[in-house]
C-alpha positions as CSV (number, residue, x, y, z in Angstrom):
1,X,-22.3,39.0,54.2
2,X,-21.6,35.3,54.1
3,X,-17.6,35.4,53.7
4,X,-15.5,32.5,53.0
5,X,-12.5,32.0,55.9
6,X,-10.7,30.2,53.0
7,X,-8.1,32.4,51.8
8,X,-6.1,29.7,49.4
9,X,-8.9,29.0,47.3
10,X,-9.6,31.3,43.8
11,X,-13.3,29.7,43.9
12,X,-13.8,31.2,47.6
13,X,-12.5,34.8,46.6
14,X,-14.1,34.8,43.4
15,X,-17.6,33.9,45.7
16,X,-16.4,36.8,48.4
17,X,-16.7,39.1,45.0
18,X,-19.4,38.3,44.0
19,X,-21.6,38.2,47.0
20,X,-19.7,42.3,47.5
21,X,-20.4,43.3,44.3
22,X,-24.4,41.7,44.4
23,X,-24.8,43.8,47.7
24,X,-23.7,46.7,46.4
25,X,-26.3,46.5,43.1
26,X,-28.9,46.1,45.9
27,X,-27.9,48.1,49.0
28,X,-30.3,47.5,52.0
29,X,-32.4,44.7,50.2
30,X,-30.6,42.3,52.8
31,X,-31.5,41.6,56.0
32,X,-30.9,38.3,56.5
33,X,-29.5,35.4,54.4
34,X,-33.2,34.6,52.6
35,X,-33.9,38.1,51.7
36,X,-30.8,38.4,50.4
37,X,-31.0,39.1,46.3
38,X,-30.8,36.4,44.1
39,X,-27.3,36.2,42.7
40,X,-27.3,36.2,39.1
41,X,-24.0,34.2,37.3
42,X,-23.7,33.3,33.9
43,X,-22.0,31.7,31.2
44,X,-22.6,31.6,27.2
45,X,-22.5,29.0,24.6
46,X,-22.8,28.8,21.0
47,X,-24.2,25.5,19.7
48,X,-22.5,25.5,16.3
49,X,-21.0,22.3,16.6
50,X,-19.6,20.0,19.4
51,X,-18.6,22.3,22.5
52,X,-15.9,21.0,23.5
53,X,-13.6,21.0,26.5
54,X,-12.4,24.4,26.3
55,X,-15.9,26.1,26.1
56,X,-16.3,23.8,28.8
57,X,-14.3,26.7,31.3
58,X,-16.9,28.5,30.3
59,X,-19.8,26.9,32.6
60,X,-17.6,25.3,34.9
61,X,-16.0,28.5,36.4
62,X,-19.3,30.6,37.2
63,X,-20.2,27.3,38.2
64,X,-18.0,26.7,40.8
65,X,-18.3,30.4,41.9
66,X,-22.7,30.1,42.1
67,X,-22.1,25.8,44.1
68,X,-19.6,28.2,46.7
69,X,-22.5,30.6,46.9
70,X,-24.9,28.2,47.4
71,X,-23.4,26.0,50.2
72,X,-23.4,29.5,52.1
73,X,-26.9,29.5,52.1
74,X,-27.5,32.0,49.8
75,X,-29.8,32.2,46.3
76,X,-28.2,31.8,43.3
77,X,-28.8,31.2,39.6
78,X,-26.5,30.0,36.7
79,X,-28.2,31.5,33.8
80,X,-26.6,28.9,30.6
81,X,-27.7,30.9,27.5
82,X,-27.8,28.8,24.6
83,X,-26.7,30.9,21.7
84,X,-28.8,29.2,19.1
85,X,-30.3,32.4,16.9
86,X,-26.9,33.1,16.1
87,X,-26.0,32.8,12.1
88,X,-24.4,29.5,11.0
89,X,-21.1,30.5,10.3
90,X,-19.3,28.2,8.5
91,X,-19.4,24.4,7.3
92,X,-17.4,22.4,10.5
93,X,-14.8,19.4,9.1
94,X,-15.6,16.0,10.3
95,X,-18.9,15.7,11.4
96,X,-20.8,12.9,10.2
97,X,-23.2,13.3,7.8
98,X,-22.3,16.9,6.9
99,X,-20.5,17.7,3.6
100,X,-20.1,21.1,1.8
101,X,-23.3,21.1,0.6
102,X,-24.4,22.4,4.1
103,X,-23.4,25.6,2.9
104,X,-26.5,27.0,1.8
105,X,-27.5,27.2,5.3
106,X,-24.5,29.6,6.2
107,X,-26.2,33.1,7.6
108,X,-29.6,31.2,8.9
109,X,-30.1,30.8,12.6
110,X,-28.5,28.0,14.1
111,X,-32.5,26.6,14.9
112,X,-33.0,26.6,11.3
113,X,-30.3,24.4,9.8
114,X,-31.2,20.9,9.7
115,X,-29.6,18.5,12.1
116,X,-26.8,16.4,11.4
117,X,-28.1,13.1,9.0
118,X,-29.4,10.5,11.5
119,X,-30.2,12.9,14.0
120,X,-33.2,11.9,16.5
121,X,-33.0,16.1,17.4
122,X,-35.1,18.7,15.1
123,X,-32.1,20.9,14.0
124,X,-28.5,21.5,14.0
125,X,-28.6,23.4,17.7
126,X,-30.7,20.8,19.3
127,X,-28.4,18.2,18.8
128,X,-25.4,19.7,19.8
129,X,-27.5,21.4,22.9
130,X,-28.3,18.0,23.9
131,X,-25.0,16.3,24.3
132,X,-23.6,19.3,26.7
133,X,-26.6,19.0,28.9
134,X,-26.0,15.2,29.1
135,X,-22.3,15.8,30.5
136,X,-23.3,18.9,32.4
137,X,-25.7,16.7,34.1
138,X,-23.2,13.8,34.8
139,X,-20.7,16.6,36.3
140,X,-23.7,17.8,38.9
141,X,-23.5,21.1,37.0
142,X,-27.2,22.8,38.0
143,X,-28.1,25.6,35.6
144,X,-31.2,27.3,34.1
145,X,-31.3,27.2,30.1
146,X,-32.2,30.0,27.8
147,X,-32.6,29.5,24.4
148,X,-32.1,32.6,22.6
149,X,-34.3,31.7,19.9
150,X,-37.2,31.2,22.1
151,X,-36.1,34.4,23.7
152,X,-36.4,36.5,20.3
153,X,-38.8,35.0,18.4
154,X,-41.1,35.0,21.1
155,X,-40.5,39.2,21.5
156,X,-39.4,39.0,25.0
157,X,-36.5,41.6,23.9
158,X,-38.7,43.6,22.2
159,X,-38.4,46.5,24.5
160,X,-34.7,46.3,24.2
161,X,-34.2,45.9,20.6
162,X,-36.8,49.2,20.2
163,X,-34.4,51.0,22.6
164,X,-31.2,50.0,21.2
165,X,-33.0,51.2,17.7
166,X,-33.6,54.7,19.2
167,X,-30.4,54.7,20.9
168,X,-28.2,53.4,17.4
169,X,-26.4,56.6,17.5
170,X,-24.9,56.3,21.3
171,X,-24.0,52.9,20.6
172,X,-22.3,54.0,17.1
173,X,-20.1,56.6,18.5
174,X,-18.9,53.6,21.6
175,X,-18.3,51.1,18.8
176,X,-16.6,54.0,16.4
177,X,-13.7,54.7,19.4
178,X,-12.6,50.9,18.3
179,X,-13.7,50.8,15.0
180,X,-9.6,51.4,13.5
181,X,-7.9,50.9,17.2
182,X,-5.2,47.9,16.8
183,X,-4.3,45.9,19.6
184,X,-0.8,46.7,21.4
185,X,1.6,43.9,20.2
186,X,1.9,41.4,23.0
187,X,4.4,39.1,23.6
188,X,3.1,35.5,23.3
189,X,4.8,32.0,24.2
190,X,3.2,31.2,20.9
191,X,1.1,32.6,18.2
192,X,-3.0,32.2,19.0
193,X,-4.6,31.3,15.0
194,X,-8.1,31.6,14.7
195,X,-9.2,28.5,15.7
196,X,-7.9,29.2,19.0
197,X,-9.4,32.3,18.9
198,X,-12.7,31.0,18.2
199,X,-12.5,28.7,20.8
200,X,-11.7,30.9,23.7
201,X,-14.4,33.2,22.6
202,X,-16.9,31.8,25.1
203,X,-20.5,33.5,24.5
204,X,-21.2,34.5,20.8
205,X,-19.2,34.9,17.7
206,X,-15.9,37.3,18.0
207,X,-16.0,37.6,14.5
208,X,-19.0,39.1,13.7
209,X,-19.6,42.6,12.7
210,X,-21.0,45.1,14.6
211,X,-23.9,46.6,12.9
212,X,-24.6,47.6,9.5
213,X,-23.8,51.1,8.8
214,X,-24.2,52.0,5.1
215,X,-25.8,54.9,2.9
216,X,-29.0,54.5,5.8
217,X,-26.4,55.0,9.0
218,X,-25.7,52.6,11.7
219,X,-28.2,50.1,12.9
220,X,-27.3,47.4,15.8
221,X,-30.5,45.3,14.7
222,X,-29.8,42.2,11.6
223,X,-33.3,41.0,10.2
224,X,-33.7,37.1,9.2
225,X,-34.9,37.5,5.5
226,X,-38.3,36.7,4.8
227,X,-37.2,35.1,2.1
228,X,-34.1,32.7,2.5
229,X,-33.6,32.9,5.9
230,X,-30.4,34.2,5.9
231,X,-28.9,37.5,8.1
232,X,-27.0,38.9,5.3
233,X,-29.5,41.8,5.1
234,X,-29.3,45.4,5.1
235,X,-31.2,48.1,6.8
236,X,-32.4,50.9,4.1
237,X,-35.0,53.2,6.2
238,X,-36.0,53.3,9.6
239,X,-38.3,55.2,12.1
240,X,-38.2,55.5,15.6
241,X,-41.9,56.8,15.4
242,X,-43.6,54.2,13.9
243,X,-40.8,51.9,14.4
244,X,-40.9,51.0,10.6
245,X,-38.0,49.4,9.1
246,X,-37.2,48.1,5.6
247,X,-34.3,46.0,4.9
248,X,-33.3,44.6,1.2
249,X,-31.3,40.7,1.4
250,X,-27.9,41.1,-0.1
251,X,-28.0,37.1,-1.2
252,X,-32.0,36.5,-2.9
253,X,-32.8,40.5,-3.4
254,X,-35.9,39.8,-1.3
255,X,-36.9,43.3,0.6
256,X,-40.0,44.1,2.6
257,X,-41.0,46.7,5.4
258,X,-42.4,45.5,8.8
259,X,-43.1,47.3,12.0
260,X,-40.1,46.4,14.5
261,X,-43.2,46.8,17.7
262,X,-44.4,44.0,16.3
263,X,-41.8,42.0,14.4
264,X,-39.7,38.9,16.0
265,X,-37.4,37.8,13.1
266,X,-34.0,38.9,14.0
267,X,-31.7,40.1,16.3
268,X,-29.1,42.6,18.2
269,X,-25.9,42.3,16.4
270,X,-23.8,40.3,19.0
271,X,-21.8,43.7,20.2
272,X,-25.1,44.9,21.6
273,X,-26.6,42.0,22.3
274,X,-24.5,40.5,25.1
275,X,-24.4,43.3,27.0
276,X,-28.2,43.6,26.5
277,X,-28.7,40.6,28.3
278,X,-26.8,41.5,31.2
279,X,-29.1,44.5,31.9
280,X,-31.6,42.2,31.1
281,X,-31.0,39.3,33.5
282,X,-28.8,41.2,36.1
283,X,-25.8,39.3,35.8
284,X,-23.2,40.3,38.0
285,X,-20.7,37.6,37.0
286,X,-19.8,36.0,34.2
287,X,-16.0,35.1,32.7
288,X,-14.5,35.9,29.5
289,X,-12.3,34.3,26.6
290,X,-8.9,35.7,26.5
291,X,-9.2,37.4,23.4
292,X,-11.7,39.9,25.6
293,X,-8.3,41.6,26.6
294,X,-7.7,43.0,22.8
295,X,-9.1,46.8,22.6
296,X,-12.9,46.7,20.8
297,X,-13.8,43.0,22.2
298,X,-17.0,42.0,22.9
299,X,-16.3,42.3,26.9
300,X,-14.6,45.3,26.5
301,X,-17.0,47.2,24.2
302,X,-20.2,45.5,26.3
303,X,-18.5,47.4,29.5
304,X,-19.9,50.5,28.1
305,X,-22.7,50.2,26.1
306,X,-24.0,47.8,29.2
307,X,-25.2,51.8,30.6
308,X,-27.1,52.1,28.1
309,X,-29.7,49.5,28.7
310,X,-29.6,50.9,32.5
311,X,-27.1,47.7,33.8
312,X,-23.9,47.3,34.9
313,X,-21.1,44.9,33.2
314,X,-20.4,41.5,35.4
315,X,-17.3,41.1,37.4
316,X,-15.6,37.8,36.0
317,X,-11.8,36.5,34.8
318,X,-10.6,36.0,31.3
319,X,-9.9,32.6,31.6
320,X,-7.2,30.8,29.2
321,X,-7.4,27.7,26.6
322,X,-7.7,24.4,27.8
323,X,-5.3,22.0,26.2
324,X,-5.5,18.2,25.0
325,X,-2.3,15.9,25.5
326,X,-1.5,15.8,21.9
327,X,-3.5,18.1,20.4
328,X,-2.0,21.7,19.7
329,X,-5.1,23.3,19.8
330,X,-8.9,22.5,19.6
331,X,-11.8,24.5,18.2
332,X,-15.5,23.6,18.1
333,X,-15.4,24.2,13.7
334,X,-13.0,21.4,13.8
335,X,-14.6,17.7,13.9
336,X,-13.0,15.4,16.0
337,X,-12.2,18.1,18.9
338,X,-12.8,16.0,22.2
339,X,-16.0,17.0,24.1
340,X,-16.8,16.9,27.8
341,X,-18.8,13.8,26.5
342,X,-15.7,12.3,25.2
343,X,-14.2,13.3,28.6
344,X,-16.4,11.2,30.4
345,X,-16.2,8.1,28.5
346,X,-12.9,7.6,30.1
347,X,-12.7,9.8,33.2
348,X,-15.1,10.2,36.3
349,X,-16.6,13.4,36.8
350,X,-15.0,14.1,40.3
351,X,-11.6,13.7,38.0
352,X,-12.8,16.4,35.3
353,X,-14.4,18.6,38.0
354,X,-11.1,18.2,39.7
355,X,-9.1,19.2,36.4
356,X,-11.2,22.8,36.4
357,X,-11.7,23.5,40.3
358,X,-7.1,22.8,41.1
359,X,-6.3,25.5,37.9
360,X,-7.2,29.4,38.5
361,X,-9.1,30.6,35.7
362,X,-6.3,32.6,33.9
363,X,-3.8,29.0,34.3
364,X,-4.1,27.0,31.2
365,X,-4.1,23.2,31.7
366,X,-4.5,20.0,29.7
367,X,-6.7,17.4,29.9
368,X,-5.4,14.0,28.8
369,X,-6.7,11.8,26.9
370,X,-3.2,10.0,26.1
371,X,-1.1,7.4,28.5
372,X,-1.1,10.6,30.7
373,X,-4.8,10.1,32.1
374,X,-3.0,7.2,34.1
375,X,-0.6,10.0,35.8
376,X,-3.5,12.2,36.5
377,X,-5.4,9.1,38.2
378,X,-2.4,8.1,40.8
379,X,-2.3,12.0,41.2
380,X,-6.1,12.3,42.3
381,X,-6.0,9.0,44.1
382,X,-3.0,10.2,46.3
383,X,-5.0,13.5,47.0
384,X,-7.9,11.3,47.8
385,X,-5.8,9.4,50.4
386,X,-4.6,12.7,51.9
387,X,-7.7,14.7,52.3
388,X,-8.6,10.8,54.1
389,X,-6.0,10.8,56.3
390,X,-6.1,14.7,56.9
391,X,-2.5,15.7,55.4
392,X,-3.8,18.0,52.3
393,X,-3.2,21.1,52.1
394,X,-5.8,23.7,52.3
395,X,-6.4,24.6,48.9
396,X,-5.7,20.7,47.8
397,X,-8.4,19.8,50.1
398,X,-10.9,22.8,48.9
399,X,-10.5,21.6,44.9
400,X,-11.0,17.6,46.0
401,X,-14.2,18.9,47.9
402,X,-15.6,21.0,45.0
403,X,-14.8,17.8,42.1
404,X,-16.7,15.1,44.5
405,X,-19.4,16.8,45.4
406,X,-22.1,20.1,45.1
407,X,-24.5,22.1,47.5
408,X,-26.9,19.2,46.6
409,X,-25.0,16.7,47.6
410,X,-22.3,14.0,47.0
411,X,-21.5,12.8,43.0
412,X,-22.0,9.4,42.4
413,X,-18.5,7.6,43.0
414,X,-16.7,4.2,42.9
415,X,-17.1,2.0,45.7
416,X,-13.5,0.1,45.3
417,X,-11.6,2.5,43.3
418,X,-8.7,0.6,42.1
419,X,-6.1,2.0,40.5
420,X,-6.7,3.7,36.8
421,X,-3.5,1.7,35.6
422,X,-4.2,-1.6,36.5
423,X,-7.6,-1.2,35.7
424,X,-7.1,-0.3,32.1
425,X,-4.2,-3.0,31.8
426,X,-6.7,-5.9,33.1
427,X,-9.1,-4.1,30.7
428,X,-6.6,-4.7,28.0
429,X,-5.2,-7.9,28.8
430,X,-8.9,-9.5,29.2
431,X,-10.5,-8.1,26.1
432,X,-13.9,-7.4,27.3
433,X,-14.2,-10.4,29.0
434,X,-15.7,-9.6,32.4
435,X,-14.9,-13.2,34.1
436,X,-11.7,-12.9,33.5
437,X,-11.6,-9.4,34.8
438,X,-13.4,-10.3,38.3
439,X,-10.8,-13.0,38.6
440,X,-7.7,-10.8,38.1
441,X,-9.3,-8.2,39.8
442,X,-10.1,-10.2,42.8
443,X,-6.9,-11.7,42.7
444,X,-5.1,-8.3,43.9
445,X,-5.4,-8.8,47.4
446,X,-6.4,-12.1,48.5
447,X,-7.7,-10.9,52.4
448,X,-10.5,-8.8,50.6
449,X,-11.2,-9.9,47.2
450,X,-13.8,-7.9,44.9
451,X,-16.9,-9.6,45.3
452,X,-18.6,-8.5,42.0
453,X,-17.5,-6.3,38.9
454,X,-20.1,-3.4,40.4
455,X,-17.8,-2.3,43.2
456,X,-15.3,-1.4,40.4
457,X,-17.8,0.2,38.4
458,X,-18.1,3.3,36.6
459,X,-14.2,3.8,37.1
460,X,-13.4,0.0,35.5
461,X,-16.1,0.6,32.5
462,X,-14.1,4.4,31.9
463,X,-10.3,2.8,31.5
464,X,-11.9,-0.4,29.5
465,X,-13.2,2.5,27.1
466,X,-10.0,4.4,27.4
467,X,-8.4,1.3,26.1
468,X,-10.8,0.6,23.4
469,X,-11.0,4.2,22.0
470,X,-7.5,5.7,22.6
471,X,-5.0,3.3,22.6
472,X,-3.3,2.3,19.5
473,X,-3.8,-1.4,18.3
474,X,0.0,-1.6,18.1
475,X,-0.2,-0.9,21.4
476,X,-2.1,-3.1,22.8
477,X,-1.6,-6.1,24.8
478,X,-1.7,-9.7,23.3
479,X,-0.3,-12.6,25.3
480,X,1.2,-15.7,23.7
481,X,-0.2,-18.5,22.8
482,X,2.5,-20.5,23.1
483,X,6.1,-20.4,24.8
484,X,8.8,-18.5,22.9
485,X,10.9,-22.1,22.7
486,X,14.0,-20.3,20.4
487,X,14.3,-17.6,23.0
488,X,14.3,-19.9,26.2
489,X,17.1,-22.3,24.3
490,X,19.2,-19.5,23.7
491,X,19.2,-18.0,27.7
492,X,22.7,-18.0,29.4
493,X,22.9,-19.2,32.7
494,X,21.9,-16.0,34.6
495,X,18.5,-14.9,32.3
496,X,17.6,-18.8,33.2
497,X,18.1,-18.9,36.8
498,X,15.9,-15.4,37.0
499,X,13.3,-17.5,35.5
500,X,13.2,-20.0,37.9
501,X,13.8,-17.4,40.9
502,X,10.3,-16.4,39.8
503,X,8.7,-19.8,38.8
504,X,10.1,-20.5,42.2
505,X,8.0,-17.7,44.5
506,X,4.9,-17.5,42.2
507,X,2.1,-19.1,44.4
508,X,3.6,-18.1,47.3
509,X,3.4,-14.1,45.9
510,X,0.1,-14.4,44.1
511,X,-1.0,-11.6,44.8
512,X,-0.5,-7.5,43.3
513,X,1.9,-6.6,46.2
514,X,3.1,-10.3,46.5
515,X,4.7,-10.3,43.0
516,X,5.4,-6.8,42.7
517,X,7.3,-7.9,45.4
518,X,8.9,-10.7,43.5
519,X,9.4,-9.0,40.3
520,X,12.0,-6.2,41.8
521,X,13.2,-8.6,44.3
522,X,14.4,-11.8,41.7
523,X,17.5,-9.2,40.1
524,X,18.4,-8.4,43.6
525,X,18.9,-11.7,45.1
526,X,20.8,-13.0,42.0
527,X,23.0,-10.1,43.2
528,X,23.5,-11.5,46.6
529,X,21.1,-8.7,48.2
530,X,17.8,-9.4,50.1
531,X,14.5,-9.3,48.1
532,X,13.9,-6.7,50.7
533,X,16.9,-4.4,50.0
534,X,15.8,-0.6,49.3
535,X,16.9,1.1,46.9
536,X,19.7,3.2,48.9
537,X,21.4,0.1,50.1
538,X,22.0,-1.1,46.2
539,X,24.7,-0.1,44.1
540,X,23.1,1.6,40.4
541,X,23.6,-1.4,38.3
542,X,20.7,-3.4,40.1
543,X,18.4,-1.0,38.1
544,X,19.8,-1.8,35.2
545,X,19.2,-5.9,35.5
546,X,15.6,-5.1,36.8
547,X,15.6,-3.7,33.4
548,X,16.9,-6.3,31.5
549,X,15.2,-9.2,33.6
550,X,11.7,-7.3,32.5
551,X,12.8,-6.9,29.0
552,X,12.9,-10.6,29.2
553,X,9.7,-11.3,30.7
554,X,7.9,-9.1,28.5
555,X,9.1,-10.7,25.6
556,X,8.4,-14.6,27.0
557,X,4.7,-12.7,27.8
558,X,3.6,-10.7,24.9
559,X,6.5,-10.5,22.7
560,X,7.3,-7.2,23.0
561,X,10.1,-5.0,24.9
562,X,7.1,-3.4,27.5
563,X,3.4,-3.7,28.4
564,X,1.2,-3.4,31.3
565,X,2.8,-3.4,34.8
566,X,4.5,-7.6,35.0
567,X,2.4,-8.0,38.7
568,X,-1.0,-6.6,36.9
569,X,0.2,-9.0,33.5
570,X,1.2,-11.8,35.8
571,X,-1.9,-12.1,37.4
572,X,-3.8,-11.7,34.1
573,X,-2.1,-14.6,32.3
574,X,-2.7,-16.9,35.3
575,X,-0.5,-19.0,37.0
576,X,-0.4,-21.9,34.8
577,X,-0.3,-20.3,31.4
578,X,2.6,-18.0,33.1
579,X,4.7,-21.3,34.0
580,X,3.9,-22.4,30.5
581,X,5.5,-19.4,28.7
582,X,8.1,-18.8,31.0
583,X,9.3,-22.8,30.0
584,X,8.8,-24.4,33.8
């Protein structure tokens, strides 16, 4: 077996199980690397509206898990099934173009609803499908697709579906053992509503019943009606013999009989289903929501009717909810609930692969689209120093190598990446203009200036549309047009000589570490310390005239008590419009 030597790394063990538990589903079919069995890992999602960053976890950790397989040298494939002959469920808020007249599609497959208005994609699953494969591909993510409409419609199941059919009785009495069982109370940091719920449930719809079983008995198979569409049917007769069924639709009356052998119009009810599908394709492993931990959950419940279909339930984690700074909660029913698309408008993929890869699946996290994105950016950018320079530690260095590149090769990166910060407050101060950006950009160190906008590119084009798209107008960064002459005339002696301490060193410090330099050092030598004093050598009250003396320039600059860091802001203004505010 090809075995990891990394023992800090969940990714690593989770690739050690895998590659155990493959071996043991095929004892002696190995004798080398490339006849080594194809290792099947999977991952489920439903598209009933934007999937967003929590169903994300979803794909990214048996992703990680089949890129660690796949360095090894060994086969593997990362089965994505799309969940798109599920029923549409419910009306989602805040999409455009969709109002509550969309609810006479509720109980048709997802393939059968039209697509939002203005749509270039056929129907409602396409064109949620489409922007996830768009980010996966961005994030190097390499799966193989399978649309479960295609699957059904085109009777590749129909084997299983007639022995689930004969077999309705044996699945019955699994699903009756949970049928009344409550979960245990749990102690919870906070309660988990359904829209949480719904969005940690990762393949399939939690809520959805598990088989009809009226006057007729227990059936685990829901017919489309022929009629309206819809999968609110019931199952009145059936038999195994001739594999006739007859169902009557509970919404438009509509009934008719047709030979299951030969019918493609409906499906396993989503208890039976999943773990269908793992007999089907082999899957040994695939993570789970955390409400799989509850007593009759789909995981749970699939673990044993799995045997039936002659396969074995996956290994895999229950991972937990990803957050959103500022955001309580998100679910994909909800409009507005950030995507991995919306992700990547304002973050490189190496920083959202890095986001999943750092966090063990059962560690919640949040992913920021707030002023915290800055934070995480100085955080990855010191990580990416260290792994440089060779100080990391193990399982630092492991995550950074799994977010910047995969088993085919390196993601495509910034040449010069600059800090996030500074970036986003040139991008503010410059207001989409791009010469003014090149000039304050290559104005940060003089001895090697940026050459052309490019080298700063995707990472300056991401913060310019954090700026744009997340940060407040109130917020945002508007210089004066002309000097503040009521504030300068009212300066005592002390805010004034500050002033000219930095009028005084400004071309001599023109550059980012030059007049960061300046900036602390001004408060210091009006204290009688050197610019160069650190910290330790200077009694408290320094930090509090820094303070001041900023609150000062701020207010000469943009008329407000903060902004963007004074070196980045400095250099935006310029040196002549700065002298011109600041009353030289």
């Amino acid at each position: 077996m090809a075995q990891s030597t990394e023992t800090t790394d969940w990714v690593s063990r989770f690739a050690d199980e895998v590659i155990e538990e493959s071996e043991r589903r095929a004892p002696g079919a190995a004798t080398s690397l490339a006849t080594a069995p194809v290792v099947v890992v999977a991952s489920g999602l439903s598209p009933s509206g934007p999937i967003h960053l929590g169903n994300l976890r979803e794909v990214m950790t048996p992703h990680l898990v089949a890129d660690e397989i796949r360095r090894r040298g060994l086969q593997v494939r990362h089965l994505i099934s799309w969940d798109d002959y599920d029923r549409y469920r419910k009306v989602p808020a805040g999409i455009a173009g969709v109002d509550e007249s969309w609810a006479e599609h509720i109980g048709k497959p997802l393939t059968s609803v039209p697509a939002p208005k203005g749509s270039a994609y056929p129907n409602w699953a396409e064109h949620f499908k489409a922007a996830m494969v768009e980010a996966l591909g961005e994030l190097g993510v390499e799966f193989d697709g399978i649309s479960q409409t295609a699957q059904y419609t085109s009777g590749v199941y129909r084997e299983q579906i007639l022995h689930a059919m004969r077999h309705r009785g044996d699945i019955d009495a699994i699903l009756e053992q949970y049928r009344t069982k409550k979960a245990p109370p749990k102690k919870q940091q906070k309660p988990l509503d359904e829209a949480e719920l719904e969005a940690a449930e990762g393949s399939g719809a939690a809520d959805e019943d598990d088989g009809s079983s009226g006057s007729a008995g227990y059936f685990p198979y829901k017919p489309y009606c022929g009629n309206c569409e819809k999968d609110l049917t019931t199952v009145t007769a059936y038999d195994d013999d001739s594999t006739e069924l007859t169902y009557t639709c509970d919404v438009c009356g509509f009934s008719e009989t047709v030979r299951l052998n030969e019918f493609n119009r409906g499906k396993l009810v989503w208890k039976v289903d999943w773990p269908m599908r793992w007999a089907y394709e082999g899957v040994v492993f695939e993570p789970s929501g955390v409400d799989h931990s509850s007593p009759g959950s789909s995981f749970q419940v699939g673990g044993q009717i799995v045997g039936i279909f002659g396969g074995k339930q996956p290994i895999g984690p229950m991972y937990a909810f990803v957050g959103i700074s500022g955001m309580a909660k998100m679910s994909s029913s909800k409009g507005g609930v950030p995507t991995p698309g919306d992700a990547l408008q304002i973050m490189e993929p190496q920083l959202l692969r890095w986001l999943y890869a750092r966090r063990r699946p059962n560690q919640s996290f949040k992913i920021a689209f707030d002023q915290e994105i800055q934070r995480l950016y100085d955080e990855w950018d010191k990580l990416d120093a260290k792994v440089a320079d060779g100080s990391a530690l193990p399982a630092d260095i492991a995550a950074h190598a799994r977010a910047v590149r995969t088993a085919g090769g390196e993601l495509p990166r910034t040449a010069r990446p600059l800090p996030y910060r500074t970036l986003a407050s040139v991008a503010d101060i410059t207001a989409g203009h791009a010469d003014q950006a090149l000039r304050i950009l290559s104005e940060l160190d003089p001895s090697n200036p940026l050459g052309s906008l490019d080298e700063a590119r995707p990472r300056y084009d991401k913060a310019e549309a954090w700026i744009n798209t997340h940060v407040p107008a109130d917020q945002r960064t508007i210089v004066r047009d002309e000097a503040d002459v009521e504030l300068l005339k009212s300066l005592d002696e002390a805010s004034a000589q500050s002033l000219r301490l930095l009028l005084d060193g400004l071309a001599e410090h023109w550059s980012l570490d030059g007049l960061t330099h300046l900036v602390y050092g001004v408060p210091k030598v009006q204290a009688g310390f050197s610019a160069d004093a650190t910290p330790k050598e200077l009694p408290a009250e320094i930090k509090t005239a820094q303070r001041t003396f900023f609150a000062l320039l701020y207010h000469l600059l943009v008329g407000r008590d903060t902004g963007p860091r004074l070196p980045t802001l400095l250099l935006a203004v310029g040196q002549e419009r700065v002298r011109t505010l600041l009353g030289a």
